[in-house]
C-alpha positions in Angstrom: 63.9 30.3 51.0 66.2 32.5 53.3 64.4 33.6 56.0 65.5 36.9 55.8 63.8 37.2 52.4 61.0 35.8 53.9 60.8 38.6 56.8 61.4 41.3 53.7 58.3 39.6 51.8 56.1 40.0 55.2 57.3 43.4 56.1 56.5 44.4 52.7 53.0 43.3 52.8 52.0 44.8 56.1 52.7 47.9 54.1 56.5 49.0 54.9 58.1 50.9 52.0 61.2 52.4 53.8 64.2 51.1 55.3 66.2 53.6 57.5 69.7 51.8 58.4 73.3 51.6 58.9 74.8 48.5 57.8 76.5 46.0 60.0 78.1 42.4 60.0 75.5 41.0 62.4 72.6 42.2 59.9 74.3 41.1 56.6 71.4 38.9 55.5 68.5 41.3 56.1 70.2 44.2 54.9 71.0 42.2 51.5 67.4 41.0 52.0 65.9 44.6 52.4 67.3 46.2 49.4 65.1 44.0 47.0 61.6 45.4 48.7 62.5 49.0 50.4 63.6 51.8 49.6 66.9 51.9 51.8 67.9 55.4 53.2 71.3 55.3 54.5 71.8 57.1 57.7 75.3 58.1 59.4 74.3 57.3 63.0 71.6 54.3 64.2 69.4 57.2 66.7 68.7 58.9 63.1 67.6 55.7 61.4 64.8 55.2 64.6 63.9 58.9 64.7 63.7 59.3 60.8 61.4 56.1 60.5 59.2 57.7 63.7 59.0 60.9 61.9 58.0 59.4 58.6 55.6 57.3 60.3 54.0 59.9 62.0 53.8 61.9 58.4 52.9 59.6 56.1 48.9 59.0 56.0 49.8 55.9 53.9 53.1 53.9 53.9 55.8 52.8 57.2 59.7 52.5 57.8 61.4 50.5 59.7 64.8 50.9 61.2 67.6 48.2 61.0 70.5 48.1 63.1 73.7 45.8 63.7 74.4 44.1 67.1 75.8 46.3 69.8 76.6 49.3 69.7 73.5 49.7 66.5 71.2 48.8 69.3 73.3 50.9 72.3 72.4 53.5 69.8 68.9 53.4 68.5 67.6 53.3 72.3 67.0 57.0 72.6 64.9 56.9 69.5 63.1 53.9 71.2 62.3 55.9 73.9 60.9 58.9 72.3 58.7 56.5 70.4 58.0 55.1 73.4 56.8 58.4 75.6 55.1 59.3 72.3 53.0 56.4 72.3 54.4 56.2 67.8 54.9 53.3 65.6 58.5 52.7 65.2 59.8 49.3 64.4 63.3 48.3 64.6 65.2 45.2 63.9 68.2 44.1 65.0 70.9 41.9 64.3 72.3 39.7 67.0 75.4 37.3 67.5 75.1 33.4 65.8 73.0 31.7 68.7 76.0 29.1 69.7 77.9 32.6 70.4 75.0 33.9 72.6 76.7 34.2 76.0 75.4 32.0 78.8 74.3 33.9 82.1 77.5 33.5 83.4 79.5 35.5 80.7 79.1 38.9 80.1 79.8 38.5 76.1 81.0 35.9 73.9 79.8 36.6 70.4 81.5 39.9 68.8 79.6 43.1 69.2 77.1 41.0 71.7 74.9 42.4 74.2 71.5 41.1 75.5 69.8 44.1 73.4 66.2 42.4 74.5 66.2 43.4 78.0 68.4 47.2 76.8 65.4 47.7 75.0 62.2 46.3 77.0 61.3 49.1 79.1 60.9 51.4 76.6 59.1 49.0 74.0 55.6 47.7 73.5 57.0 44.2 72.4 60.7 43.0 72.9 61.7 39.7 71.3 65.0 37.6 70.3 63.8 35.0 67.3 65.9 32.3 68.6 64.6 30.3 65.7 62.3 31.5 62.8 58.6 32.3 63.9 55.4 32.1 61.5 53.6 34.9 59.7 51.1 34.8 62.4 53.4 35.7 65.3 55.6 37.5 63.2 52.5 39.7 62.3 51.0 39.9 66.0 54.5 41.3 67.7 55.0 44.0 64.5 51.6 45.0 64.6 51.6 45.1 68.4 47.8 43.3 67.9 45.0 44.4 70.4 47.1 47.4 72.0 45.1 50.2 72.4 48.6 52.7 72.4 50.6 52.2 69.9 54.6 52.0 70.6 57.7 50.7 69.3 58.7 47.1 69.1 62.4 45.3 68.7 62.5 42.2 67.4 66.3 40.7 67.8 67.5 38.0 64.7 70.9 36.1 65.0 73.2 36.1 62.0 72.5 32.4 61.8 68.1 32.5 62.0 68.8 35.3 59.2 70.5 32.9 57.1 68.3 30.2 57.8 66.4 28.1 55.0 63.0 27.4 55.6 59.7 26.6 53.9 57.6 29.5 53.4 54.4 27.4 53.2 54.8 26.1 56.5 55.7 29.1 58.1 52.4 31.1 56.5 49.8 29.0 58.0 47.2 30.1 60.4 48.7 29.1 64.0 46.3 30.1 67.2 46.2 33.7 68.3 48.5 33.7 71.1 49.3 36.8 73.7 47.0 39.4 72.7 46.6 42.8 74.5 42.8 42.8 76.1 40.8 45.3 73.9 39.7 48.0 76.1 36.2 48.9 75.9 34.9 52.2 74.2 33.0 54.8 75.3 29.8 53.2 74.8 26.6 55.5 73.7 25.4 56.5 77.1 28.6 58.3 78.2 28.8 59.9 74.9 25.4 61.7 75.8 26.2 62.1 79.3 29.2 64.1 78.1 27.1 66.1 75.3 24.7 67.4 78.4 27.7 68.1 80.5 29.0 70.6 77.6 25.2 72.0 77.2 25.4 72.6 81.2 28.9 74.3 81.4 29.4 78.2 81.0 32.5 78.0 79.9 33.8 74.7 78.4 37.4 74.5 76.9 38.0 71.3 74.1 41.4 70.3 74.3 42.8 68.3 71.6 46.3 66.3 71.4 47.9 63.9 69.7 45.8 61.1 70.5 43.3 62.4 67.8 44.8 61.8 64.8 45.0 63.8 61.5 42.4 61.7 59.4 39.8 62.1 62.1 40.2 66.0 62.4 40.0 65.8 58.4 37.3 64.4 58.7 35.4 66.9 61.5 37.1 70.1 60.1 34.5 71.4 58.3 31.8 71.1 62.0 34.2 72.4 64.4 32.7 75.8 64.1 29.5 74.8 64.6 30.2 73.1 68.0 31.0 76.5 69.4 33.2 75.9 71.7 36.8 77.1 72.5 39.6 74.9 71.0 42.8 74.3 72.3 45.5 71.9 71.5 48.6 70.1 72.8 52.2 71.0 71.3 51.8 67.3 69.8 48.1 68.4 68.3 49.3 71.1 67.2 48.6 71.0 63.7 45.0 69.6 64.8 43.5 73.2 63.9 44.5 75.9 61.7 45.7 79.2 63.8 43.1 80.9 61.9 40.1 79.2 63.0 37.7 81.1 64.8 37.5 79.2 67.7 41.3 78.4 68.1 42.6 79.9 71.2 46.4 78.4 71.5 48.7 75.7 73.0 48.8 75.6 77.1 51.6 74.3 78.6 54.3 75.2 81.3 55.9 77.1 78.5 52.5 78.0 77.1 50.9 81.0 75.3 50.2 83.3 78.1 46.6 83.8 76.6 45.8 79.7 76.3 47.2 79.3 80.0 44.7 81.5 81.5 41.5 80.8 79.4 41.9 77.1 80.4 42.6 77.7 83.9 39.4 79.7 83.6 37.0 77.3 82.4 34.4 75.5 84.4 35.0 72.4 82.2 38.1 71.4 80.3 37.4 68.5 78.1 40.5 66.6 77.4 40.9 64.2 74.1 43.9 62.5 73.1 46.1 64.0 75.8 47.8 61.9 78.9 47.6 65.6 80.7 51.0 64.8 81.7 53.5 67.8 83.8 54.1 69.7 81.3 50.7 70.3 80.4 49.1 70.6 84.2 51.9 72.3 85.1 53.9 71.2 88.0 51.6 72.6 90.9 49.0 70.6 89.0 46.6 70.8 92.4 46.3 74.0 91.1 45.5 72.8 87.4 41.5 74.2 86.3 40.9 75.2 89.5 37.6 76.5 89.0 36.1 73.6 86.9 36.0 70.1 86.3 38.1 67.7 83.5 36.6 65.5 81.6 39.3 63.4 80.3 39.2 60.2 77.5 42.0 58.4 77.2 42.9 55.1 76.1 45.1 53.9 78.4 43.6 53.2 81.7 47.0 53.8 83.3 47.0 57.4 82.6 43.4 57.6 84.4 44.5 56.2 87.6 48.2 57.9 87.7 46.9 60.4 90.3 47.3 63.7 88.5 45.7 66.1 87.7 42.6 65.5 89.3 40.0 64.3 87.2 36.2 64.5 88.1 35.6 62.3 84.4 37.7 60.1 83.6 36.2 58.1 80.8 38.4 55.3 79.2 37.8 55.1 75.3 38.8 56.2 71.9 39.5 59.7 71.5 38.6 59.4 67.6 35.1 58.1 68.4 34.2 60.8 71.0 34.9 63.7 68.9 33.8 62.0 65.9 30.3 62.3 68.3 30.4 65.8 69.7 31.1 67.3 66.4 27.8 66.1 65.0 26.2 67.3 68.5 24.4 70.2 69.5 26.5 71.2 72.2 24.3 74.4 73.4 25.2 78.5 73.1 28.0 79.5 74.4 28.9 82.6 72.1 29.4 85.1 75.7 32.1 82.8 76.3 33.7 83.2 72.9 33.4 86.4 72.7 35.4 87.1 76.0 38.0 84.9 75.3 38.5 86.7 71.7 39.3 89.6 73.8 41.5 88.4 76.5 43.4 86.6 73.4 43.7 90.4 72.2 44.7 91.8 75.7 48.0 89.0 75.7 49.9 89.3 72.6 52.0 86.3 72.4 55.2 88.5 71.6 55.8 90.4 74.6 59.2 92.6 75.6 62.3 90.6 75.8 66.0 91.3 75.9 67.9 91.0 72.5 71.1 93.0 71.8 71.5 95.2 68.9 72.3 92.9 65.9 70.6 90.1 66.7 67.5 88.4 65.7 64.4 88.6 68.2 63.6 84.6 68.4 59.8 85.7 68.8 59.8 88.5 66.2 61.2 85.7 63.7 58.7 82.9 64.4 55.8 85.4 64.1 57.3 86.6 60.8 58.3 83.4 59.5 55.0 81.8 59.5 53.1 83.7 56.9 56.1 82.6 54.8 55.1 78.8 55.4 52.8 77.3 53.0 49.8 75.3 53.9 51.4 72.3 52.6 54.3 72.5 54.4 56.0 70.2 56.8 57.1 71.6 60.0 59.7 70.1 62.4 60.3 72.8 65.4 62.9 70.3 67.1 61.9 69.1 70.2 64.1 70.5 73.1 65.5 73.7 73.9 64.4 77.1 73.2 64.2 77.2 69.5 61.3 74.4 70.1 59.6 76.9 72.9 59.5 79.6 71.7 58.1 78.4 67.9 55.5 76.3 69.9 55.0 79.5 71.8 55.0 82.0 68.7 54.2 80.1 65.4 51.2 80.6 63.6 50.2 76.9 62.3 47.8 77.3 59.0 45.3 74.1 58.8 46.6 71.4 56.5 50.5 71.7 57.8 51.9 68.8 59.2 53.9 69.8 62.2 55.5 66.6 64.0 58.2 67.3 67.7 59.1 64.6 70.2 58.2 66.6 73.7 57.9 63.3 76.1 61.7 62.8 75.4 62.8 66.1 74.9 66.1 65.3 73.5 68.6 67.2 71.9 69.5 66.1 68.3 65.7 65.0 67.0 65.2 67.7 64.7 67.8 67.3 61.6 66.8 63.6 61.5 63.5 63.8 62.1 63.2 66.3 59.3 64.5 63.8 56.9 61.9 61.2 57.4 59.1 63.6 57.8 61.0 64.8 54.0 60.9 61.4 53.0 57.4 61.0 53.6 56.5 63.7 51.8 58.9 64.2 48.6 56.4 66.4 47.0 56.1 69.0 50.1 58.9 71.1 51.4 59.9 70.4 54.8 60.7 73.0 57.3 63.4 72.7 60.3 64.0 75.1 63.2 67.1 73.7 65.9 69.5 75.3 68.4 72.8 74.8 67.8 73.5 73.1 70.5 70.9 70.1 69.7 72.0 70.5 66.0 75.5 69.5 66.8 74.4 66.5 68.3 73.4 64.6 64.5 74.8 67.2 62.0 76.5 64.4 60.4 72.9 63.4 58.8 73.3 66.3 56.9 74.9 64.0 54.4 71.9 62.3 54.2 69.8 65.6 53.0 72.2 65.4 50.1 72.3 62.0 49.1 69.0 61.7 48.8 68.4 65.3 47.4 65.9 66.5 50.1 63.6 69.9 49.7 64.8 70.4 53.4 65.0 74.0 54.6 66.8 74.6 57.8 66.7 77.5 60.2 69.7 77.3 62.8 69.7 79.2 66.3 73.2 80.3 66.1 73.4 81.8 70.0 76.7 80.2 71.1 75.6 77.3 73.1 72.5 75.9 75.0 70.6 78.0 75.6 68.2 76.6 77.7 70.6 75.3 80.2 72.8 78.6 80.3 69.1 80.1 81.1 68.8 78.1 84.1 71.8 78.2 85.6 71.5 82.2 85.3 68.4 81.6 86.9 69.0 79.5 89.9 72.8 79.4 90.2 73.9 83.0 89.8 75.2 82.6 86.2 77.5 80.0 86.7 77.7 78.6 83.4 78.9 75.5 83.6 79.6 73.2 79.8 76.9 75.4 78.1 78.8 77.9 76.1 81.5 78.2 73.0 83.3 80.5 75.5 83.3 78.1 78.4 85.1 75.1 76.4 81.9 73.8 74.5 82.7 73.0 71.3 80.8 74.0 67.9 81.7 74.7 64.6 81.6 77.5 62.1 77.9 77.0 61.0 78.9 78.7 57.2 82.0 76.4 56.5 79.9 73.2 58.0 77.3 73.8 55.5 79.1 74.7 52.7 81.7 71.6 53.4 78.4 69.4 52.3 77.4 71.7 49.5 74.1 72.8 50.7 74.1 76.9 50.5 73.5 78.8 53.4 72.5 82.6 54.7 72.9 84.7 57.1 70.1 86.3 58.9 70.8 88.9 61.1 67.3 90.9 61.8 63.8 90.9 59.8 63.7 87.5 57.3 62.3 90.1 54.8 65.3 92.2 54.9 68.0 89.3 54.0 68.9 89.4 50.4 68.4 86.5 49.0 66.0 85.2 51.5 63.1 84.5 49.3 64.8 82.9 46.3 66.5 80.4 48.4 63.2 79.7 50.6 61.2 78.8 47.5 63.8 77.1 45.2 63.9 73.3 45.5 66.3 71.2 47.2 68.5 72.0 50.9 69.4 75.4 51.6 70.0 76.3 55.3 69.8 79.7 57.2 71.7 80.9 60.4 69.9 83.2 62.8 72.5 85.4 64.7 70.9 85.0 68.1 72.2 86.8 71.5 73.5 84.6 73.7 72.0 86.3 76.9 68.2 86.5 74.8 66.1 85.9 77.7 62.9 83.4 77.0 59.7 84.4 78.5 56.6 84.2 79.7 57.3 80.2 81.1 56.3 78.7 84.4 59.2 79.3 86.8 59.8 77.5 90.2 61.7 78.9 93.2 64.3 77.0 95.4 62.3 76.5 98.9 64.7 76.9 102.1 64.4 72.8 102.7 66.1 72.9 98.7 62.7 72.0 97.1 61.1 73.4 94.1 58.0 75.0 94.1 56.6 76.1 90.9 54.0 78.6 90.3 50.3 77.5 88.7 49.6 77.3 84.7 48.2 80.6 84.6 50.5 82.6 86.4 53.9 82.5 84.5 56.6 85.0 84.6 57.0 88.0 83.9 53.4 88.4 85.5 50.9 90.4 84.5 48.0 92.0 86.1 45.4 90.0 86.6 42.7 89.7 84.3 39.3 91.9 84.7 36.7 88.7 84.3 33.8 90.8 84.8 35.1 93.7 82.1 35.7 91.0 79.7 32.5 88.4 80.0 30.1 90.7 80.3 
């Protein structure tokens, strides 16, 4: 038997269904090999192959994709997907083909082979497991690296094949028996019982506890818990990567902190007296860059699997408790976690007092980013799929605006924060979901970057719907060079030599109808028809390229050329302070 079929046979067992990949000499065998178990989604560009299959991984409850790339410049290219995968602590598989292993270079050459380069060591740091099968390995070890066995935080793994191993014959029998578990991850401890009811008292004790949720609790669990959140009474929060965690319409929700936060969120955590933090690394973005400053009149309770992220230094953490997020909430929600209705009730009304659309510049003509997210959302469907992109200010502003309903799936790639994610990660999150329509908001800017995947939404016929930022560049960059460098736009604009394309031609080139929206969704003719009909369709926002992108966390420039950035709660513009003893009586 080839082993290529025989990797195909083991993938396929594990429970991989999809193949995202662009085909290459040094991956002949295991492409041919593929197609007879996998559904293979051709992609234009490797980086969309790795983001698609960690976007359909993250969506699908059930089945997994893979990536395959070529030698080279395949593997040159997937890294940035790697790496998001990576910081996201996501699944993401890729395989790779490599040079015959009597071309492999010899430490003294920098190539031999065609297309070779040592894509083991390119890859490493930003992958759980990084392997070259010099020679075929068994089931067992085979199973162990792909499965990334005994790792509490999950992460993507490259595994490197030759154009000869690929090709290899070898006896399947022999190669599917038990060998000795080899190299396992130590399994870290849980929470054990007694910390769980330490915590549960802690919560009883507090006045004004805040649960934070993020990505580290996954979907099935809150499935699972939905139905008792209410009855915990306590404040809920979430991450920009939990963010579909709880429905915008629960009682109890009150928003997404972060740097670029919902002003509201940002100052009913920093007042709580203890901020209980599940699934969430509390990295910058979510402290806050003055993160001394981060809950500053409470404690944080924080449970987290990797024991890394307790010792890392910031924020400070009066808690830290190393174990499964899963497990703990699994625990509080069937807790009695004490009264704390007075604290409810006054964040209700200081949610009220901070309306997350606030005054900000937009010329006549244009479309109010914030006015468009708030409308656009009671458009969605429950069952939709939501991609906001993950850099730039189309991804703030909907993570600062849009009203998630409970059972959405909305999936972003924050740690990275690359331009480019959204188009392809929409089409694996599509994928994964055939049967639910698929939602994309991008900039133009990070559009640009993989618009040639919108082949792909037409070959394979996807219910994508697409909502461009049309505001002439990036915006975020031309923001902060008006900010701290007296408007000197530098490579950041169409009118400063960056170079985009005319968004209605582009579209129409691939078929895939498009409209123009230049004010209220509502008021575009044709808006409705063409956001309920099946299939692509994609709409351009006319947005002013000076729109302005508040309230955010902004830093100054110190005289020794540092940056010193204000606390979570007070972001800019400010606002009066908040009346504690009006609203929490």
């Amino acid at each position: 038997m080839k082993y290529s079929d025989l990797l195909a046979k083991w993938l396929r067992n594990m429970g991989y269904t999809h193949c995202f990949f662009v085909p290459g000499g040094n991956v002949m065998h295991l492409v041919a090999s593929c197609s007879a178990h996998f559904r293979m989604v051709g992609v234009v560009h490797e980086v969309a192959a790795g983001i698609a299959a960690e976007y359909f991984n993250e969506a699908h409850p059930q089945e997994k994709a893979f990536a395959l790339v070529t030698a080279g410049p395949g593997l040159t290219n997937v890294v940035t997907a790697l790496a998001g995968a990576f910081l996201e602590s996501r699944e993401l598989l890729v395989l790779g083909g490599q040079v015959k292993t009597a071309d492999l270079r010899d430490l003294w050459l920098r190539q031999r082979g065609i297309q070779e380069i040592d894509g083991v060591r390119i890859a490493e740091p930003v992958c759980c497991v990084a392997r070259r099968l010099d020679a075929p390995v068994s089931l067992a070890s085979f199973q162990r690296w792909v499965g990334n066995v005994g790792s509490p935080r999950p992460g993507p793994v490259f595994l490197e094949l030759p154009l000869d191993v690929q090709a290899r014959s070898v006896d399947e029998a022999s190669l599917e028996r038990a060998d000795p578990a080899e190299g396992l991850h130590p399994v870290i401890p849980l929470a054990g019982a007694s910390v769980k009811t330490a915590l549960v008292e802690r919560i009883r004790a507090a006045e004004r506890p805040v649960l934070l949720l993020g990505g580290g609790v996954s979907r099935k669990t809150m499935r699972t818990v939905y139905a008792q959140l209410e009855a915990m009474g306590i404040p809920l929060m979430t991450t920009w990567n939990g963010a579909d965690r709880v429905g915008a319409e629960h009682p109890l929700y009150f928003g997404r902190p972060n740097t670029w936060g919902q002003r509201y969120a940002n100052v009913l955590l920093q007042k709580c007296d203890l901020l209980v933090a599940l699934g969430t690394r509390l990295g910058l973005q979510q402290t806050g860059f003055r993160w001394q400053e981060f809950v500053p009149e409470g404690e944080v309770l924080q449970v987290e699997i990797d024991p890394a992220e307790l010792s890392k230094g910031h924020p400070h953490v009066e808690w830290p408790v190393l174990g499964d997020a899963n497990d703990v909430l699994r625990h509080l929600a069937g807790s009695h976690l004490g009264d704390h209705t007075a604290w409810v009730r006054c964040c209700s009304k200081v949610r009220d007092a901070l309306p997350l659309v606030e005054p900000n510049h937009t010329g006549a003509g244009y479309v109010s980013p914030y006015r468009f997210y708030e409308e656009i959302a009671g458009w969605c469907r429950a069952e939709d799929v939501v991609i906001p992109c993950s850099s730039g200010c189309a991804y703030t502003v909907a993570m600062q605006v849009f009203a998630q309903r409970w059972g959405q799936t909305i999936i972003t790639n924050k740690g990275l924060a690359s331009m480019g994610y959204g188009l392809s990660g929409a089409i694996g999150a599509a994928l994964a979901h055939p049967d639910r329509r698929t939602i994309l908001f991008e900039g133009d800017g990070g559009f640009a970057q993989n618009l040639q995947e919108l082949g792909t939404v037409v070959a394979n016929r996807l219910s994508l719907k697409i909502f461009l930022f049309d505001d002439q560049g990036y915006a975020s960059i031309r923001m902060t060079q008006q900010s701290y460098f007296a408007g000197r736009f530098v490579g950041c604009e169409v009118q400063g030599g960056l170079g985009l394309p005319p968004w209605d031609k582009l579209f129409a080139a691939y078929g895939i109808p498009v409209l123009r929206i230049d004010g209220p969704v509502a008021d575009c003719p044709g808006f409705a028809e063409a956001f309920e009909a099946p299939g692509p369709c994609a709409f351009v926002l006319a947005i002013d390229p000076a729109q302005t992108y508040f309230p955010k966390i902004t830093s100054r420039v110190a005289a020794d050329g540092t940056m010193q950035s204000n606390p979570l709660h007070r972001m800019t513009p400010e606002v009066p302070d908040i009346d504690w003893a009006a609203y929490c009586k």
